[in-house]
N, C-alpha and C positions, 0 to 999 in steps of 0.2 A: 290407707288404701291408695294405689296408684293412682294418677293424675288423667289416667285412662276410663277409669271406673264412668257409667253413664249413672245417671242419676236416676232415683226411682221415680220422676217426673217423669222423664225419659222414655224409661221401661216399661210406664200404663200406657204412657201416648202410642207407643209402636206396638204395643198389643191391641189396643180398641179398648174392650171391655175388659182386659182379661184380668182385672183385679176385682171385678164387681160380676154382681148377674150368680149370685150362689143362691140367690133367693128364687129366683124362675130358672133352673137347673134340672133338667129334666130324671127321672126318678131313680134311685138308685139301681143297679142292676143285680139282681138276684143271682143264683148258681144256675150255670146254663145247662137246657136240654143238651146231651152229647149230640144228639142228632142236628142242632142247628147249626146252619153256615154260618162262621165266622165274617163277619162285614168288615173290610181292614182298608183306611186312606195309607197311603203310604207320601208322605210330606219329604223330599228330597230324591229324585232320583239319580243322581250322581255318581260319581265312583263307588260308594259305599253302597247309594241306596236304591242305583237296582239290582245290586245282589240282594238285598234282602228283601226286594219284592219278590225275587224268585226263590227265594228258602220259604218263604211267608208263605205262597200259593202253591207251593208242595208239600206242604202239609195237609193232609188230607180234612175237607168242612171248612175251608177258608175261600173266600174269594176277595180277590182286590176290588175295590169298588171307586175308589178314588184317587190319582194320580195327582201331585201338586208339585208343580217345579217353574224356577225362573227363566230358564234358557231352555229355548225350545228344541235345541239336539238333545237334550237329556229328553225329553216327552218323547221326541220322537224315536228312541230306540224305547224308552220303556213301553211305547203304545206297541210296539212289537212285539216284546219280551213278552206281556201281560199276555195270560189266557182267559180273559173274560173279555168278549169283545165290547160289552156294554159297560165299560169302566168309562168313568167321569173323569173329563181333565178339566182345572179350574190353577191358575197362578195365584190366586188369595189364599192363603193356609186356615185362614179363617171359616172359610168354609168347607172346607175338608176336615175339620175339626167337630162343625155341627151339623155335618149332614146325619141327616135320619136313619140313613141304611147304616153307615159306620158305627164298627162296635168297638171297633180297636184302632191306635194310629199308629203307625213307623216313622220317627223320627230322624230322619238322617242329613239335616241341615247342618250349615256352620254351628259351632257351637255356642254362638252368642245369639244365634235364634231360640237355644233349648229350653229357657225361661221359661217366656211368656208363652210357647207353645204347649209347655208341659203343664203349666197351669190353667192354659184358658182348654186343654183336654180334660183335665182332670176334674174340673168345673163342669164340664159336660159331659159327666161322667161315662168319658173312653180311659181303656183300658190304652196301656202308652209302653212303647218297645221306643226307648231312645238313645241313639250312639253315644259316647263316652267323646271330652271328658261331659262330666254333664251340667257344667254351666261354668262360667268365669268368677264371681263373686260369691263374700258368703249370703250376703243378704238374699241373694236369689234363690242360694242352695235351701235356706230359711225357708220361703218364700213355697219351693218347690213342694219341700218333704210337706208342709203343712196343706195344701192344695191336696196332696196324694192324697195323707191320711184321714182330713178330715171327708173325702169325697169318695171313698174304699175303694178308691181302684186300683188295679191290678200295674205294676210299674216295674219294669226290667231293664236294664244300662248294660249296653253293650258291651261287655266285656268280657268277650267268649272263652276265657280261659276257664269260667266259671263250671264250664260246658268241656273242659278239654280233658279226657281221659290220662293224661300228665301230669295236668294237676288234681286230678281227683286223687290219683295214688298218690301222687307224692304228701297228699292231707292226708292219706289215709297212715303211710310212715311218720309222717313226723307225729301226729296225734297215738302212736302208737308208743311212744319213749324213746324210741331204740336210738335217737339219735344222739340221746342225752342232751344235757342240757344247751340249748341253742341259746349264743350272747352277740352273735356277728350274722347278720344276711349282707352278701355282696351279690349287687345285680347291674346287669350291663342292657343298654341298647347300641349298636354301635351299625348304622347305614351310609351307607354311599353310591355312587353310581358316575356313569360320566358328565354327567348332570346333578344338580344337585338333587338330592331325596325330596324334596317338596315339589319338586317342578312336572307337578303332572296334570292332568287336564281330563275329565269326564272319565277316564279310567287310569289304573298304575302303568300300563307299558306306557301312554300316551304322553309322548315329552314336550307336542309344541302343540298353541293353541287350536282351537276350532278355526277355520277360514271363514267363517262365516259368523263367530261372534261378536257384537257389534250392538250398540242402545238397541238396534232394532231388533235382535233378536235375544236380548236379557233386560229384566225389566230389572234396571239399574235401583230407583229409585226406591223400590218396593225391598230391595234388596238391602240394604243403606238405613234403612227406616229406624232401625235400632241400635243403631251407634251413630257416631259423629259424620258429618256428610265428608263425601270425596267425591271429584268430580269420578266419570266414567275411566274403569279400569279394568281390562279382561286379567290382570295379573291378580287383583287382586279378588276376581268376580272366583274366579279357580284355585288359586293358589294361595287360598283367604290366610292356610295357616302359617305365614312368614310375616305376617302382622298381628301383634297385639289388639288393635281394633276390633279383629274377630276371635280369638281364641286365647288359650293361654302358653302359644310356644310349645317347645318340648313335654313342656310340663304335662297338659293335660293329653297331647296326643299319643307320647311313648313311655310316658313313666307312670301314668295311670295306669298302662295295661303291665307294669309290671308291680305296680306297689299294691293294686288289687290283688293279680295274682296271689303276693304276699299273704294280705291279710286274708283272702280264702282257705290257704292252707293255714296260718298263724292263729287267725281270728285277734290281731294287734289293735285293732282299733286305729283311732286319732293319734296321732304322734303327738307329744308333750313338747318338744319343742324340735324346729325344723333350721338350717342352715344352708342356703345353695348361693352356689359358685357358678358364673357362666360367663358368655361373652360370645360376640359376633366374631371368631377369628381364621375363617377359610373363607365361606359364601360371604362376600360382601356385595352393597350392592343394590340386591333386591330384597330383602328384609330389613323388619327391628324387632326379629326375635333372633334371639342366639342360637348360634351351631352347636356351642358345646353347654352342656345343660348338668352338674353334680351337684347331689342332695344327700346330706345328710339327715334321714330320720329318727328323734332320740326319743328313747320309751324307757327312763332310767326306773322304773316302777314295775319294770318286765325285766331287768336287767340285759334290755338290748337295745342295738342299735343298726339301723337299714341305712348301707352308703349306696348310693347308684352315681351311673356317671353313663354320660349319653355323649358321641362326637356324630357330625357329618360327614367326615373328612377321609375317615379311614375303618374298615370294619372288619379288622381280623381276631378279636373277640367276639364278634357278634351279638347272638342275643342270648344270656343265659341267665338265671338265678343262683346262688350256692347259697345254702343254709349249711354252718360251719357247726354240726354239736361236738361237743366233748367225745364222744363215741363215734361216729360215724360223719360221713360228710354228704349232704343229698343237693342233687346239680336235676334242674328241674327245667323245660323251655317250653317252647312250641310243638317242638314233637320230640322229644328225649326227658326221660325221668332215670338216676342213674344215684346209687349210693355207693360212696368208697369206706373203704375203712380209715382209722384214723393209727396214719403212720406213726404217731410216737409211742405205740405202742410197741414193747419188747418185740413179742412172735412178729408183729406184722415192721418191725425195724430190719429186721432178720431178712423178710424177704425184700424187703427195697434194698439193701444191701445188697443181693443175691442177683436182681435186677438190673442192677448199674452197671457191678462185674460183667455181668455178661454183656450191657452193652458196649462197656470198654473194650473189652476182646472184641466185640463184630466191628471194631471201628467207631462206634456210634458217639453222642453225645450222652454221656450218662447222668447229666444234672436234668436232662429232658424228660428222665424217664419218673416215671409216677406208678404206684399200684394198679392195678387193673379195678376197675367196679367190682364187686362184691353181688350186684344187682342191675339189671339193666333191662327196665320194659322193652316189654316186641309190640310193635303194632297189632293191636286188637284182641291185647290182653282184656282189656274192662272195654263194655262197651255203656257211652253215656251218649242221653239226647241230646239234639243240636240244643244251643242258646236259644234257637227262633219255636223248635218245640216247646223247646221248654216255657218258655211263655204263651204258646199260645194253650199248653195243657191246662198253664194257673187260668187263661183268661173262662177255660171252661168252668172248673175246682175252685176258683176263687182260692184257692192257695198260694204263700209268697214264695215266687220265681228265685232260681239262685241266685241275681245279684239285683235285688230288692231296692226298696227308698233308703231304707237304713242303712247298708253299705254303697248306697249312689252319695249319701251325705259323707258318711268317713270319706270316700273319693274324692268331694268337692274341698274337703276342708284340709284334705292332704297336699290337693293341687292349689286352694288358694295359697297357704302359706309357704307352700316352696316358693309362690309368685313372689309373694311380697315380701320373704327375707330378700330375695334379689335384687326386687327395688329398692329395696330400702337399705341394704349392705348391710345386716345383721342377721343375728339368729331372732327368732319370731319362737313366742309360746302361746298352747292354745290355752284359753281358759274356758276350763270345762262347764263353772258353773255358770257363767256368762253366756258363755258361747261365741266369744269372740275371740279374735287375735291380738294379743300385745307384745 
């Protein structure tokens, strides 16, 4: 384990209770009337998390009841945003956790808050919507799922892909054969801007900080509580994710949301053994996570293997998926699901040949040219429920949401050991019956 890891002394002390108190735990919660309003604290209201108080409170039977955040510009537009004028604001997350009215939480903290928050919820048995990735270590990730399960609550991890009509079809072709057999997924993140991709502040367009943040309006301390102290820092109060301290780098912010992807359409599971390559080498400076972030995931008992590769520097790839089968080729993203056929095939050699010619003749480049799709979704081919319905349907159902405890843990344990082959300059294997990393 890194040299960063806080220690599980660490981890009860900045929760309070949150390891103990399962004994006076108030009762479990049964299958809800449809008719009851949903009670929802929303723990983070920041760039991620007052969008999701507003998907949360458009859903119809919901009401926000609890508001919890460090800096008071985020309260202040969420106490706008909010339609419930009698919403409760309170800076301790602790009690937005055991309030009475709250039946459900939104977690959208740094990610090295999602711990002890998702435990000392689940212990008080709320129902828990928590951003990705969903925690930094494995012991916590331990730590989490057993909190979940033995407490039945209801538990969803932001990774709205789950939820994305793109990748539902695209599960739906590849579970289908047609691709033939799949042995190579290649997946890209690739962002940039005039600024670097991290440098935003209370929402994405916003590039410089608040004028007005400041000890006195972020409560530093409280904030600190669960990692190693740093004096007062608005770069890092905002910008938490360019330090290890709070997160895990690229890892859990951009390549969660593609390695899940993945394994919703795959169903891959744990990767057997993991390998990543990176380094700080454009944004210097204000980090000590890496700009450029490649992972090798190997499932030689699947006969596959997932490379991705993440830069800040340059984004003319962008963000895409390729599952490579023998038959067919499926290119899957944020809003494009698209299958090609597989050129080395006789008939379809014929027309890439056919292709090229022609673009020789119009002047063109003809090593440019590729097949045309075979298939290509239109907007509002399938229609599926958001992420935030989608949990809040299971929180009535008592049914497990699309990206559950179960695949939040393949998540954590994908993102741990990308971490730590990096640190450690080797390939890392899981071991399954363990359950740890060697």
């Amino acid at each position: 384990m890194n040299e960063l890891a806080p220690t599980r002394r660490t981890f009860v002390k900045a929760g309070g209770s949150t390891l103990v108190g399962l004994a006076t735990a108030p009762t479990l919660l049964s299958q809800r009337n449809p008719n009851d309003v949903i009670g929802i604290a929303v723990i983070g209201v920041g760039t991620q998390g007052h969008r999701l108080m507003q998907w949360a409170q458009d859903v119809p039977g919901t009401e926000i009841r609890v508001i919890c955040d460090l800096y008071e510009g985020n309260l202040r537009r969420a106490l706008k945003l909010c339609k419930n004028p009698r919403v409760r604001v309170v800076r301790e997350w602790e009690r937005a956790v055991e309030d009475r009215e709250v039946d459900a939480v939104i977690i959208a903290t740094p990610d090295f808050w999602h711990a002890p928050m998702v435990i000392r919820a689940a212990q008080a048995k709320k129902d828990i919507y928590v951003e990705k990735g969903w925690c930094r270590f494995l012991w916590e990730a331990q730590q989490m799922r057993r909190a979940v399960k033995e407490n039945h609550v209801v538990m969803q991890l932001g990774h709205h892909y789950n939820s994305s009509p793109y990748y539902h079809r695209a599960r739906e072709i590849y579970r289908s054969g047609q691709l033939g057999k799949v042995t190579l997924v290649r997946a890209y993140i690739d962002r940039t801007g005039v600024t670097p991709f991290w440098k935003f502040y209370t929402d994405y367009s916003i590039v410089k900080p608040p004028e007005d943040a400041s000890p006195e309006t972020i409560d530093w301390e409280r904030f600190i509580a669960n990692t190693r102290p740093h004096p007062f820092s608005v770069e890092r109060f905002f910008t938490w994710r360019c330090w290890w301290d709070y997160g895990t780098g690229p890892a859990g912010d951009l390549m969660s949301h593609i390695w899940d992807g993945i394994n919703m359409i795959m169903g891959i599971g744990i990767p057997e053994a993991v390998l990543t390559q990176g380094g700080i080498y454009f944004w210097k400076g204000d980090r000590d996570v890496p700009d450029v972030w490649n992972v090798i995931f190997e499932y030689p008992r699947q006969d596959l293997v997932i490379v991705f590769s993440c830069t800040f520097h340059n984004q003319f790839t962008g963000e895409t998926t390729l599952l490579y089968g023998r038959e067919k080729t499926l290119e899957v993203g944020e809003r494009h699901c698209r299958v090609y056929p597989a050129d080395w095939k006789p008939e379809h050699r014929e027309k890439l040949a056919e292709l090229r010619r022609q673009a020789r003749q119009a002047g063109q480049d003809p090593t440019a040219v590729r097949l045309p799709p075979e298939y290509v979704m239109q907007p509002n081919e399938l229609q599926i429920s958001t992420h935030m319905e989608n949990f809040l349907e299971c929180v009535r159902t008592r049914q497990e949401p699309r990206c559950g405890v179960d695949r939040a843990f393949e998540e954590a344990v994908a993102i741990v050991m990308s971490v730590e082959s990096y640190f450690q300059g080797r390939k890392v294997r899981w071991d399954a019956e363990q359950e740890r990393i060697v």
